[in-house]
C-alpha positions in Angstrom: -9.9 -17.3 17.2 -8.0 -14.4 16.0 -7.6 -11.8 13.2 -4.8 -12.6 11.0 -2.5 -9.7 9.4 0.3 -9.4 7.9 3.4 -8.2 8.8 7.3 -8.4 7.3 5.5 -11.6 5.3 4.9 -13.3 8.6 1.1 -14.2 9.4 0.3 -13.8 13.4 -2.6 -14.1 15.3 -4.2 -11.5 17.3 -7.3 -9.8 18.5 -11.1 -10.8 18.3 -14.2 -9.8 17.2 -16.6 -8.2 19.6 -20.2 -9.1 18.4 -22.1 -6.7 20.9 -22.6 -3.6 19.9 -22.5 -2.1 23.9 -19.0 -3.6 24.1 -18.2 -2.3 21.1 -19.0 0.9 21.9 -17.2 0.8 25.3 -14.0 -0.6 23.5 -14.1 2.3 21.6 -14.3 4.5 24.3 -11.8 2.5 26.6 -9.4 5.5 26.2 -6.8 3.9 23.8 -7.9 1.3 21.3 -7.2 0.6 17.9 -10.0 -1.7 16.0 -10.4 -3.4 12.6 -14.1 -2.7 10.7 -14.5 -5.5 7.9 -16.7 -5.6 5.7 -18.9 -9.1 5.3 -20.3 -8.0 1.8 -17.0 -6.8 0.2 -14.6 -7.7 2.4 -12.9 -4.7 2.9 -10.8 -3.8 6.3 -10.6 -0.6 8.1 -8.6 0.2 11.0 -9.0 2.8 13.3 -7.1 4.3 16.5 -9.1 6.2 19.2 -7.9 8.0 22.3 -9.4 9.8 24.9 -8.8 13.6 25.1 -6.8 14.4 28.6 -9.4 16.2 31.2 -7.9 18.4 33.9 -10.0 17.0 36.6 -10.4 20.7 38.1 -11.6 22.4 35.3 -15.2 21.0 35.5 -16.2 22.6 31.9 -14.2 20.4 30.1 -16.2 17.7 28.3 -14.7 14.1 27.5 -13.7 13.3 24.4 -12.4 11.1 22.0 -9.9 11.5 19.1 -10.2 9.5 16.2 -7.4 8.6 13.5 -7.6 6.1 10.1 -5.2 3.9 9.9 -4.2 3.4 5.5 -3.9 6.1 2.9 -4.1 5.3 -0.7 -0.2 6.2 -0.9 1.4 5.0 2.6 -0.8 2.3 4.7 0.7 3.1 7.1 -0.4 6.7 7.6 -2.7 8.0 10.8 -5.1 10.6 9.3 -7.2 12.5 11.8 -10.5 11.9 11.3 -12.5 14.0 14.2 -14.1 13.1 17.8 -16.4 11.1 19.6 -18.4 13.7 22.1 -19.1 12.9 25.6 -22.8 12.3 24.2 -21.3 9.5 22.2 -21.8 11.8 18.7 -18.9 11.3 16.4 -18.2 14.7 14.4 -15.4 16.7 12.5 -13.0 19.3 14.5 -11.5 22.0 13.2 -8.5 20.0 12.5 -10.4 17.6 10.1 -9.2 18.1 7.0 -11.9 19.0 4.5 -10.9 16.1 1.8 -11.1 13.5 5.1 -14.5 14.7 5.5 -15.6 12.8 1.6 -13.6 10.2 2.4 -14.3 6.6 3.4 -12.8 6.2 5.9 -14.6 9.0 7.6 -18.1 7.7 6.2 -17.2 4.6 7.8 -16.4 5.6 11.1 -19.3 8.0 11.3 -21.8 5.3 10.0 -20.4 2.8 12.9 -20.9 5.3 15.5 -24.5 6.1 14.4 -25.6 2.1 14.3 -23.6 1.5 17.7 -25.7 4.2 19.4 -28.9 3.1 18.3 -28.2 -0.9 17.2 -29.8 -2.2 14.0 -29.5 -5.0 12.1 -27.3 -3.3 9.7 -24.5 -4.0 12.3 -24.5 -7.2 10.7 -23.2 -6.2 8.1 -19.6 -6.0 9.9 -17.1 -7.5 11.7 -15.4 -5.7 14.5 -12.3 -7.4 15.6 -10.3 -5.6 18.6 -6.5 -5.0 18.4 -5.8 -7.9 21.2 -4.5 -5.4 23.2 -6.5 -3.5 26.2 -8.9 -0.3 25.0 -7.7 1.0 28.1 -4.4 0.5 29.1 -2.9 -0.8 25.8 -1.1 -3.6 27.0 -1.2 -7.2 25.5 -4.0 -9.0 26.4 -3.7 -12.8 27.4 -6.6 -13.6 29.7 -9.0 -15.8 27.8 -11.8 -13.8 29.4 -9.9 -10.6 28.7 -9.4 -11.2 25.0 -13.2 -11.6 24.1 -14.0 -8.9 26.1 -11.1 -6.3 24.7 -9.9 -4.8 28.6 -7.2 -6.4 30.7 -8.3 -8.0 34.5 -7.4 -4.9 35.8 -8.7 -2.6 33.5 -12.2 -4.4 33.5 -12.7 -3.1 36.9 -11.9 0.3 35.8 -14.0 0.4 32.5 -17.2 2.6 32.5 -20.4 1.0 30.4 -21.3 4.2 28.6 
């Protein structure tokens, strides 16, 4: 099972979708992901590239975080456009690098609504389908491990992987 897409007018297969919302959440936060949202009502797709903020591990202030880009403008689809961060409390917010227009956008409503019904699960979660890139949150390499591919980590990766 894979997510088709579209790509020099060739169709390919790749990715799946998670189902559970913890997994979701933790693909998210694997450190370097990029996801697809769809819609089951309207059937329209978002994607979205997240990637964990560099820590100097001596510097024990520093907080983890998460970086968060759109993929798709109305002009170029294939423009990034920052959309904020994902605190280490799992709190997705606006940086001062967020762009005040992104803020109104839907892209942004999107990702911010996601966050809020992965940290407290409703039935409303439903309402989407969240299909993984088909390559590892954390490493970013190709995944081809049956096991691997429905999860969203590589074998080696899946030892690494924190459950947040």
């Amino acid at each position: 099972m894979g997510m088709e897409t579209k790509e020099n007018n060739m169709s390919k297969t790749e990715g799946a979708i998670i189902s559970n919302p913890k997994d979701m959440f933790n693909y998210i936060r694997g450190g370097r992901c990029r996801f697809t949202v769809v819609s089951q009502k309207s059937g329209t797709r978002m994607t979205f590239k997240v990637k964990k903020a560099k820590t100097d591990p001596t510097k024990t202030w520093q907080k983890a975080a998460w970086f968060v880009w759109s993929l798709g403008g109305i002009l170029d689809s294939s423009t990034l456009t920052y959309l904020g961060m994902i605190d280490e409390g799992g709190n997705f917010k606006a940086t001062a690098k967020t762009r005040p227009e992104t803020i109104t956008g839907v892209h942004y409503k999107t990702f911010d609504w996601l966050v809020r019904h992965l940290n407290v699960p409703t039935p409303k979660l439903e309402q989407v389908e969240f299909w993984h890139s088909g390559r590892c949150a954390m490493c970013g390499r190709k995944l081809t491990v049956p096991s691997s591919v429905s999860f969203g980590f590589g074998p080696e990766c899946s030892t690494k992987a924190v459950n947040y």
